[in-house]
MIGU-138317 format. One record per residue (C-alpha): x, y, z; residue in three letters. Coordinates in steps of 0.5 Angstrom, whole numbers. Example, Ala and Ser with C-alpha at 12.3 -4.5 7.8 and 13.67 -1.06 7.14 Angstrom:
<nodes>
<node c1="25" c2="-9" c3="16" r="ALA"/>
<node c1="27" c2="-2" c3="14" r="SER"/>
</nodes>
This chain:
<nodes>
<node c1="114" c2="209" c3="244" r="UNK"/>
<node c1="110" c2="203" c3="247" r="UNK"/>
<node c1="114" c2="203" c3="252" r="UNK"/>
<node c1="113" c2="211" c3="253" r="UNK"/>
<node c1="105" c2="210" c3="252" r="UNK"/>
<node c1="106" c2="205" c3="257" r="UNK"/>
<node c1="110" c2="208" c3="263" r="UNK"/>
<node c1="105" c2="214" c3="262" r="UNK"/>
<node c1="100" c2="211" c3="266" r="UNK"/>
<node c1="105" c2="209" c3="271" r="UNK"/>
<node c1="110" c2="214" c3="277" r="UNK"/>
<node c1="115" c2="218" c3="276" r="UNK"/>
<node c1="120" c2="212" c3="277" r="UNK"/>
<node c1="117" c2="208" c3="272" r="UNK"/>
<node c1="118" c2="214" c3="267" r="UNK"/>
<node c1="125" c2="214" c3="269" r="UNK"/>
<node c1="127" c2="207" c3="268" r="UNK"/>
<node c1="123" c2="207" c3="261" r="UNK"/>
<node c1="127" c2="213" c3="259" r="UNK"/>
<node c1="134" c2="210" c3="262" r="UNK"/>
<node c1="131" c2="204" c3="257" r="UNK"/>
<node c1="130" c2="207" c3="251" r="UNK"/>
<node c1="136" c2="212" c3="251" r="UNK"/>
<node c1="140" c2="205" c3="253" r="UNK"/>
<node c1="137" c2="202" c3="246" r="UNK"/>
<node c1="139" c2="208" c3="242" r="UNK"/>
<node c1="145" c2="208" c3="244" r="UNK"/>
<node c1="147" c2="201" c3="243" r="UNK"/>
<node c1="143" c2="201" c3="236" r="UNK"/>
<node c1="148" c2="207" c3="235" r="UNK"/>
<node c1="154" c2="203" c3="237" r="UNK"/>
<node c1="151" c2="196" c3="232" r="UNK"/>
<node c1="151" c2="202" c3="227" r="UNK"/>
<node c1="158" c2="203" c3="229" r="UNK"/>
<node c1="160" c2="197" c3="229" r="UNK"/>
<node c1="157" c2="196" c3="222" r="UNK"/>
<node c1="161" c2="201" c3="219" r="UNK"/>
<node c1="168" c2="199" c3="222" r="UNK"/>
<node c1="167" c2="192" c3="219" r="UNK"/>
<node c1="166" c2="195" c3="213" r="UNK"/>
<node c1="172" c2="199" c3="214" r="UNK"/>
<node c1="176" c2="194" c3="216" r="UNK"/>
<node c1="173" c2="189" c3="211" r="UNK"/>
<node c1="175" c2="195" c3="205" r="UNK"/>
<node c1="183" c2="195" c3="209" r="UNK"/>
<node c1="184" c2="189" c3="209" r="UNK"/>
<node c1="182" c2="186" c3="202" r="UNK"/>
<node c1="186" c2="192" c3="199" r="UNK"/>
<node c1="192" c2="189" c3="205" r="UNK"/>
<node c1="192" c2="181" c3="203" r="UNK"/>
<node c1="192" c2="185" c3="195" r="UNK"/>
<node c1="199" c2="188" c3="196" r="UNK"/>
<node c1="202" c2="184" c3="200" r="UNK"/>
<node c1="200" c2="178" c3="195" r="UNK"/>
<node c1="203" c2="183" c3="190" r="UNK"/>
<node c1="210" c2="185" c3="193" r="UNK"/>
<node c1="211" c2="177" c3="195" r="UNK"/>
<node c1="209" c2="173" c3="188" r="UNK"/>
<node c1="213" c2="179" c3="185" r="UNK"/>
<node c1="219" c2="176" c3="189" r="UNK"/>
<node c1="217" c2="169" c3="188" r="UNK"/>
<node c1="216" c2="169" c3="180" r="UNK"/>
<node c1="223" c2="173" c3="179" r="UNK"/>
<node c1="226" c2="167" c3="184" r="UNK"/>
<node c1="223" c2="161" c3="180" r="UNK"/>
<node c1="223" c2="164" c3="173" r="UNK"/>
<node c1="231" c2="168" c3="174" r="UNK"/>
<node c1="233" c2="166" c3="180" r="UNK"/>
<node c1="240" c2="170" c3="178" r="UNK"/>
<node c1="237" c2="176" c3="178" r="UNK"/>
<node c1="233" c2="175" c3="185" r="UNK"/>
<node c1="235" c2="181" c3="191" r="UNK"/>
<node c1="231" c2="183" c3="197" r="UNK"/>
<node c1="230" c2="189" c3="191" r="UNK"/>
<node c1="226" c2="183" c3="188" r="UNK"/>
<node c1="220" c2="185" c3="193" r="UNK"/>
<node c1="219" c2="192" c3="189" r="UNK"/>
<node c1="219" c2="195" c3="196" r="UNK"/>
<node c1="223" c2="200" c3="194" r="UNK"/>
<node c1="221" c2="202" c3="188" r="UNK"/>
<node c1="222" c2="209" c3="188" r="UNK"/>
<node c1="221" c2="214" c3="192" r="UNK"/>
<node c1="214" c2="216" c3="188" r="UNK"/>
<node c1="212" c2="210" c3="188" r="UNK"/>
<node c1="212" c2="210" c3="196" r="UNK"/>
<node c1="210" c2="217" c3="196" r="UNK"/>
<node c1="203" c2="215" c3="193" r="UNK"/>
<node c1="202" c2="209" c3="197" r="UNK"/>
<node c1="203" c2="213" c3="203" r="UNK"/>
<node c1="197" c2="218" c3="200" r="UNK"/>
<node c1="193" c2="213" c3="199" r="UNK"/>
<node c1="194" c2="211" c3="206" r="UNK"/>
<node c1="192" c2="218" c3="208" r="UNK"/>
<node c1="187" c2="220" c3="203" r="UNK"/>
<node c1="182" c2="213" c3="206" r="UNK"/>
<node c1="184" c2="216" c3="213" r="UNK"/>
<node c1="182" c2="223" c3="212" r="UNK"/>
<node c1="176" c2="221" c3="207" r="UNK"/>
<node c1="174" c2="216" c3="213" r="UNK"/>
<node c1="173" c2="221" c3="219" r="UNK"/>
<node c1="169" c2="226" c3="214" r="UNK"/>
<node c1="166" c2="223" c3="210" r="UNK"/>
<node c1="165" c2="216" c3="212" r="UNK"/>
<node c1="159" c2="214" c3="208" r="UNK"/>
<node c1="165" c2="214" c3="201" r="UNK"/>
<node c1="168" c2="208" c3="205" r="UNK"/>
<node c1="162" c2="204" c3="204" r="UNK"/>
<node c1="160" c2="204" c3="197" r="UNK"/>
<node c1="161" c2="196" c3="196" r="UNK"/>
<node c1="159" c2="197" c3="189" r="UNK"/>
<node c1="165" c2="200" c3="188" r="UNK"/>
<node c1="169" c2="197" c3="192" r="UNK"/>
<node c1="168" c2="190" c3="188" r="UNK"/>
<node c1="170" c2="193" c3="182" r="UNK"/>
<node c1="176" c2="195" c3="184" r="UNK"/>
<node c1="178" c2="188" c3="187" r="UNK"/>
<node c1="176" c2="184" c3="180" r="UNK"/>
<node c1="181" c2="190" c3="177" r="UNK"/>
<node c1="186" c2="188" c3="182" r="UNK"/>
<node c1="185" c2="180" c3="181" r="UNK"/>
<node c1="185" c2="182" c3="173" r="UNK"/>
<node c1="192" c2="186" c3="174" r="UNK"/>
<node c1="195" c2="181" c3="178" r="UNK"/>
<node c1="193" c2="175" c3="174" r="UNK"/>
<node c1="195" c2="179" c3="168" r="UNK"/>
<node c1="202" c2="181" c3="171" r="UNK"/>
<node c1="203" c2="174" c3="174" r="UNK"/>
<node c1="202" c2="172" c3="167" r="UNK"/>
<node c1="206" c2="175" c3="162" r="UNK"/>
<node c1="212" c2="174" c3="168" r="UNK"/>
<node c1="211" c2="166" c3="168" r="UNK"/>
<node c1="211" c2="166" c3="161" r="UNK"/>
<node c1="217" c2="171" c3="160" r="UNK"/>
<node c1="221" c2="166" c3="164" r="UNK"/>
<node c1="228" c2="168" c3="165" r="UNK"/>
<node c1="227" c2="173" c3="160" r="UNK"/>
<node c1="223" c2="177" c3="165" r="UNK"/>
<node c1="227" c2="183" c3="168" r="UNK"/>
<node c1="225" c2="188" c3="173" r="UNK"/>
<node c1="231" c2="192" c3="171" r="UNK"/>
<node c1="230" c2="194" c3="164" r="UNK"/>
<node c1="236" c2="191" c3="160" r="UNK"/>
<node c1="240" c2="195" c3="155" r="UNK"/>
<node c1="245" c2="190" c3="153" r="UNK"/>
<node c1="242" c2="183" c3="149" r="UNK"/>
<node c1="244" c2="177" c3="153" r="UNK"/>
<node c1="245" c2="170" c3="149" r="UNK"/>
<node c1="240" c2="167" c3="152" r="UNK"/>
<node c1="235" c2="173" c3="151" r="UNK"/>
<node c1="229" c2="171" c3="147" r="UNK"/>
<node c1="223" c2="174" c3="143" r="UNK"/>
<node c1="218" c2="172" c3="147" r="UNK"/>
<node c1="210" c2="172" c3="143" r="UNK"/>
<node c1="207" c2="166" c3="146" r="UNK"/>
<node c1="201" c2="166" c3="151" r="UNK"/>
<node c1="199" c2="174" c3="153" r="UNK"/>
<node c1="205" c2="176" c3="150" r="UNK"/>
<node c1="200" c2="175" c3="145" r="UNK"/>
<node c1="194" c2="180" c3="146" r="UNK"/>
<node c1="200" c2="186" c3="148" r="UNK"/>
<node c1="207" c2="187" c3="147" r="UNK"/>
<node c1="207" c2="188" c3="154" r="UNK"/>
<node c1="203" c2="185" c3="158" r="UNK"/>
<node c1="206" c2="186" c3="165" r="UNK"/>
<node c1="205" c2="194" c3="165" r="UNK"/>
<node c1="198" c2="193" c3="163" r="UNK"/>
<node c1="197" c2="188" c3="169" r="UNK"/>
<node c1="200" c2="193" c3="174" r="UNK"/>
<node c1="197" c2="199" c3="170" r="UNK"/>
<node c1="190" c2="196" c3="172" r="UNK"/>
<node c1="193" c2="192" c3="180" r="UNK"/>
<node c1="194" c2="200" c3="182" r="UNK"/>
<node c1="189" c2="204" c3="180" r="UNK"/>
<node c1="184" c2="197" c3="182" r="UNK"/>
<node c1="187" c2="198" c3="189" r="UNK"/>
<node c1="184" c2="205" c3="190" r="UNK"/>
<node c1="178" c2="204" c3="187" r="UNK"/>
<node c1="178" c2="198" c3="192" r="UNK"/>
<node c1="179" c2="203" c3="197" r="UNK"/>
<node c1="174" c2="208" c3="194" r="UNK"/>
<node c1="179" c2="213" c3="194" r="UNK"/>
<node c1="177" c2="218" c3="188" r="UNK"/>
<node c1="182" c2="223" c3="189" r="UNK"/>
<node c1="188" c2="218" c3="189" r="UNK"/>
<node c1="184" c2="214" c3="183" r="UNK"/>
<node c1="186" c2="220" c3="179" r="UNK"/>
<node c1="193" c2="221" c3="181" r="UNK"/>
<node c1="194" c2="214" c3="180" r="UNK"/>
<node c1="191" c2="214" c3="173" r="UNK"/>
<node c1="195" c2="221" c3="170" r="UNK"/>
<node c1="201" c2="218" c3="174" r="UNK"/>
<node c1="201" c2="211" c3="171" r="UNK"/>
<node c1="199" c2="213" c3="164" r="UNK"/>
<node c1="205" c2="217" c3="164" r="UNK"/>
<node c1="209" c2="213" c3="167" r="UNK"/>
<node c1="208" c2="207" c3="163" r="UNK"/>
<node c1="207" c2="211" c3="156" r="UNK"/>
<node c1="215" c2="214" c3="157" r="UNK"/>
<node c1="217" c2="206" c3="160" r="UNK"/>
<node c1="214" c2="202" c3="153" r="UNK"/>
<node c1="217" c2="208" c3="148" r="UNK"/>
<node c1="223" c2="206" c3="151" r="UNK"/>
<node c1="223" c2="199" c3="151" r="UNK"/>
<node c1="221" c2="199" c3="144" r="UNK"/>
<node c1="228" c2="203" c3="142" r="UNK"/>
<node c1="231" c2="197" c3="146" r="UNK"/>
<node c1="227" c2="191" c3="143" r="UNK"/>
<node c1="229" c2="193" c3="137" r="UNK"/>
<node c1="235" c2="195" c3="137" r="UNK"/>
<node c1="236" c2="188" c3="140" r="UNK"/>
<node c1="231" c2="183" c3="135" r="UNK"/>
<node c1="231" c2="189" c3="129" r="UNK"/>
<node c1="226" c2="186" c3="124" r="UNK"/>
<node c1="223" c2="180" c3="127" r="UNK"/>
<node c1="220" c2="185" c3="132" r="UNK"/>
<node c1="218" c2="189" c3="128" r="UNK"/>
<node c1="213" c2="184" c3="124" r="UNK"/>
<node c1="211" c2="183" c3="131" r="UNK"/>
<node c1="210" c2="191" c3="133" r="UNK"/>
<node c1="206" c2="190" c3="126" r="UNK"/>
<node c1="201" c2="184" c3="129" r="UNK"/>
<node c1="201" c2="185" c3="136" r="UNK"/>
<node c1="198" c2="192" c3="140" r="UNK"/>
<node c1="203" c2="194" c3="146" r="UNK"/>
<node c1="198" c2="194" c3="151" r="UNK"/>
<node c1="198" c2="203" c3="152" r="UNK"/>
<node c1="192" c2="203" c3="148" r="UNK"/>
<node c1="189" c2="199" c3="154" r="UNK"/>
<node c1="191" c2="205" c3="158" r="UNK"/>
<node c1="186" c2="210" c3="154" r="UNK"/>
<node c1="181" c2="205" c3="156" r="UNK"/>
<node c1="183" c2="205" c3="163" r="UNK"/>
<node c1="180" c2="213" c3="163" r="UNK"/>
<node c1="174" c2="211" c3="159" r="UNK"/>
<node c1="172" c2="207" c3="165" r="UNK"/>
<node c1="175" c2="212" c3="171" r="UNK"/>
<node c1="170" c2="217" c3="168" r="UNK"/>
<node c1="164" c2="211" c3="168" r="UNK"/>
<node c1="166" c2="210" c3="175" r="UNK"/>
<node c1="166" c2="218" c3="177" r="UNK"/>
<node c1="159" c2="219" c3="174" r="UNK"/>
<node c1="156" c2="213" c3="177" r="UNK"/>
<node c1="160" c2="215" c3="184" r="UNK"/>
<node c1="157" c2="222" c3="183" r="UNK"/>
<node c1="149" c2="219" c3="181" r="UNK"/>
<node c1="150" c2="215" c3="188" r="UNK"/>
<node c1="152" c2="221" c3="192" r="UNK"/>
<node c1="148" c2="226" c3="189" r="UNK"/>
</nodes>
């Protein structure tokens, strides 16, 4: 505005200049906004990458110290399943698509930050009830009882029954909230909710198949860890309404 105020009292070849001035300070205002708005991104992208690859590698490297028999490139978790892949590549899609239209909903760091201390929470849980399961931790759900299968109660395994499934449970749906993806935080609550109700029913037929009345007065001591599971809805409908005050 000075510089206009200014050039008015000038020729015509100073208004031009000082046009050319202010149309270049808008333009590189414009790309400090830019650049500050990738930042954020790449800062959001790369928290949520550096999240699952930690998770995939210590995946690996756990099963290697705790039951070095059992460990494969499947020990990775890479290949899980189908579903499971199919719901990374749409988060992978959503964050992109939600980026171009709406790229304010990336930049809410607010929440982003709460989806990393739920990733950190759900790692350190997960890591936790593997480390102290030791070589009775298994990917795969066993249906025959080992001689050296254990009824593991101590540490974490004494807060749930399962305490693994609460870690990922809350590792998954933390990276979509990292990621400010409302649309996967949905799917990935509803899906992991079934996922690991129906997987803790039927290992509980297992354990006590395998330990009969000694885990069945452990059942009676110690939750399984799904009710933490309705717990996960109860802050799903805090953040939404939280989100949507913010945006609104």
């Amino acid at each position: 505005m000075y510089c206009i105020g200014f050039c008015c009292w000038g020729t015509s070849t100073d208004i031009s200049s000082c046009a050319v001035l202010v149309l270049l300070s808008r333009r590189a205002a414009g790309c400090r906004c830019l650049s500050f708005g990738l930042n954020l991104v790449c800062f959001f992208s790369c928290r949520y990458m550096c999240s699952l690859s930690l998770f995939h590698y210590s995946e690996y490297l756990v099963i290697a110290i705790n039951n070095p028999r059992s460990l494969s490139l499947d020990s990775f978790l890479l290949n899980h399943s189908f579903e499971y892949n199919l719901a990374a590549v749409s988060s992978w899609i959503e964050f992109t698509v939600e980026k171009v239209i709406y790229p304010e909903m990336k930049q809410i760091t607010w929440l982003s930050t709460i989806g990393l201390l739920m990733v950190i929470f759900g790692e350190c849980l997960r890591k936790a009830a593997m480390l102290t399961a030791g070589s009775n931790f298994n990917h795969i759900v066993q249906n025959e009882k080992s001689d050296t299968h254990t009824l593991v109660t101590s540490g974490v395994y004494g807060w749930f029954r399962h305490p693994s499934y609460v870690g990922w449970f809350y590792w998954s749906i933390g990276t979509q909230v990292l990621l400010c993806n409302p649309i996967c935080v949905t799917g990935y609550t509803l899906a992991s909710w079934r996922f690991f109700r129906e997987r803790i029913e039927e290992e509980e037929i297992t354990l006590i198949h395998f330990f009969g009345e000694e885990y069945l007065e452990y059942k009676k001591k110690v939750p399984s860890g799904g009710e933490c599971f309705y717990l996960e809805r109860i802050i799903f409908l805090s953040i939404t309404n939280l989100y949507m005050a913010k945006t609104c």
